[in-house]
C-alpha positions, 0 to 999 in steps of 0.5 A: 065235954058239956056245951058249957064248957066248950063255949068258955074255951072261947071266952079268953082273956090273959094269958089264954087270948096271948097263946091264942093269937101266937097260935093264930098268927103261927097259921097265918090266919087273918084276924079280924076284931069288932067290938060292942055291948051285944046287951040284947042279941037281935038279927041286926047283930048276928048279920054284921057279926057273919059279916065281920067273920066273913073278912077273915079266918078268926073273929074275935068280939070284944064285949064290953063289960057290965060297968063299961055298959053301964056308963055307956048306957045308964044305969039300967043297962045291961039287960043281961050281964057280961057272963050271959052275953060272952056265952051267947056270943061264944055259942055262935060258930063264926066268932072264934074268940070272945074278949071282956073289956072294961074300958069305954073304947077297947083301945088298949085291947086293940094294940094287944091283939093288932088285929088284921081287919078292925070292923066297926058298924055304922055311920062312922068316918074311920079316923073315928074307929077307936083303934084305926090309926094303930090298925092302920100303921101296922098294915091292916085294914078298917072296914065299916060295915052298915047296920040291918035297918030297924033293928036296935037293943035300946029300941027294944027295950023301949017296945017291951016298956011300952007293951 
């Protein structure tokens, strides 16, 4: 099988991502879930993501789509397009699954997949997780895990403008 089509077994969606977690949750293996645009992959990324994978034995990204980003972000945003970025993060060996959502917050992906540890990056309170009360209420855990200093997509993008 070529590299390509590994890395898309691990881009699930439907039906895939149900037989996924069934199988998952038949192994007992904690499943931990964060979300994010991961427009411009940087080492502030891939650290909370090995941290995030850390907290259990299945990391599942959800990616927000290209127009999630988009509004999120602006309208010259994304840089790279929602295939590109779920190949980049499906390429690295700690995430076990990536999921696209097209939503501002991934709330209902959340409920879908009940995630065992709900991981978010940054200065937030955990009543502010998308997510957290549901989480919380079927006995996982929220954990906020602190960024890599200095290191941000949107200021990326503002270096190379100015370059």
């Amino acid at each position: 099988m070529k590299t390509a089509e590994i890395l898309q077994h691990k881009i699930l969606g439907g039906a895939a991502l149900n037989a996924k977690l069934s199988e998952w949750r038949s192994e007992n293996k904690k499943i931990v879930f964060t979300n994010g645009c991961f427009d411009l992959l940087h080492a502030g990324h891939i650290a909370y993501l090995s941290e995030a994978a850390s907290l259990g034995d299945i990391l599942i990204v959800g990616l927000n789509s290209d127009s999630s980003v988009t509004q999120l972000k602006g309208p010259n945003r994304p840089v790279n397009n929602e295939n590109s970025r779920a190949t980049m993060l499906a390429s690295m060996f700690f995430i076990d699954a990536v999921v696209l959502f097209s939503d501002d917050i991934p709330l209902e992906l959340i409920k879908f997949i009940s995630p065992d540890v709900l991981v978010k990056g940054g200065d937030y309170e955990v009543h502010q997780i998308a997510g957290s009360t549901e989480v919380l209420a079927a006995g996982g855990e929220v954990k906020i895990l602190s960024f890599l200093p200095g290191y941000s997509s949107s200021a990326l993008i503002e270096k190379i403008k100015a370059s």
